[in-house]
C-alpha positions as CSV (number, residue, x, y, z in Angstrom):
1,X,139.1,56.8,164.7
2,X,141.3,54.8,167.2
3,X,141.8,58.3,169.2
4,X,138.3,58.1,169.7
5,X,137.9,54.1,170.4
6,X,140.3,54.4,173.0
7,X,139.0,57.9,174.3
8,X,135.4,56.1,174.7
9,X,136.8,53.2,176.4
10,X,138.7,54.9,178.8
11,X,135.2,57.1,179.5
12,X,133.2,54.0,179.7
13,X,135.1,51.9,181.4
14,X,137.8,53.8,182.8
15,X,140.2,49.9,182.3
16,X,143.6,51.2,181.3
17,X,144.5,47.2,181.0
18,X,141.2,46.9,178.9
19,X,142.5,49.5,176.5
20,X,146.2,48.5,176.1
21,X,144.7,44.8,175.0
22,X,142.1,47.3,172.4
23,X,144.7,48.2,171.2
24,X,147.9,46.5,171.2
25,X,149.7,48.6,173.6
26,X,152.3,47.3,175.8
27,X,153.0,50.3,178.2
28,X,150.6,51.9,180.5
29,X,151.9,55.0,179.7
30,X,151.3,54.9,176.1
31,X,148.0,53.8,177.3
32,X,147.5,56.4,179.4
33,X,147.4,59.1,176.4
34,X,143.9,58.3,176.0
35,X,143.0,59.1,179.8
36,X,142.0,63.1,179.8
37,X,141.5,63.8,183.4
38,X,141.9,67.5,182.8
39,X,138.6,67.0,180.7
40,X,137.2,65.4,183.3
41,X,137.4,68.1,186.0
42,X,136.9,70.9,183.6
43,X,133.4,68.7,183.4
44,X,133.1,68.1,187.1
45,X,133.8,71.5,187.8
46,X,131.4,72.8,185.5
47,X,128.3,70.5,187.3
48,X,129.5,72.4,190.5
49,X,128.6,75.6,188.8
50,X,125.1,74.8,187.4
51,X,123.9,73.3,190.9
52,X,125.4,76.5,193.1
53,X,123.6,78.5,190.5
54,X,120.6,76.2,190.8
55,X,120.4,76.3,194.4
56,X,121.3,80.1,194.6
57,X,118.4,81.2,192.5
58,X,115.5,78.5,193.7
59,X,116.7,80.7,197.4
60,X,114.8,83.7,196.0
């Protein structure tokens, strides 16, 4: 459960200092475990897909 209260309040707020008060932490880089920006481009990336596949096939 805490994996997933800091994971949502790094996705809705994207406050690292926000989090490490959450939850008690006193380094930003024990915060910082809860960021995922891999996740975030795999997602971003993704959204680039779907729209050059939308716009390819409303062409024809």
């Amino acid at each position: 459960m805490r994996q997933t209260f800091g994971t949502n309040i790094m996705d809705q707020s994207g406050d690292i200092h926000l989090l490490m008060t959450q939850l008690g932490h006193t380094s930003t880089t024990t915060a910082a475990l809860y960021t995922n920006p891999g996740q975030e481009k795999s997602k971003k990336a993704a959204k680039q897909m779907v729209e050059r596949r939308t716009n390819y096939l409303e062409k024809d």
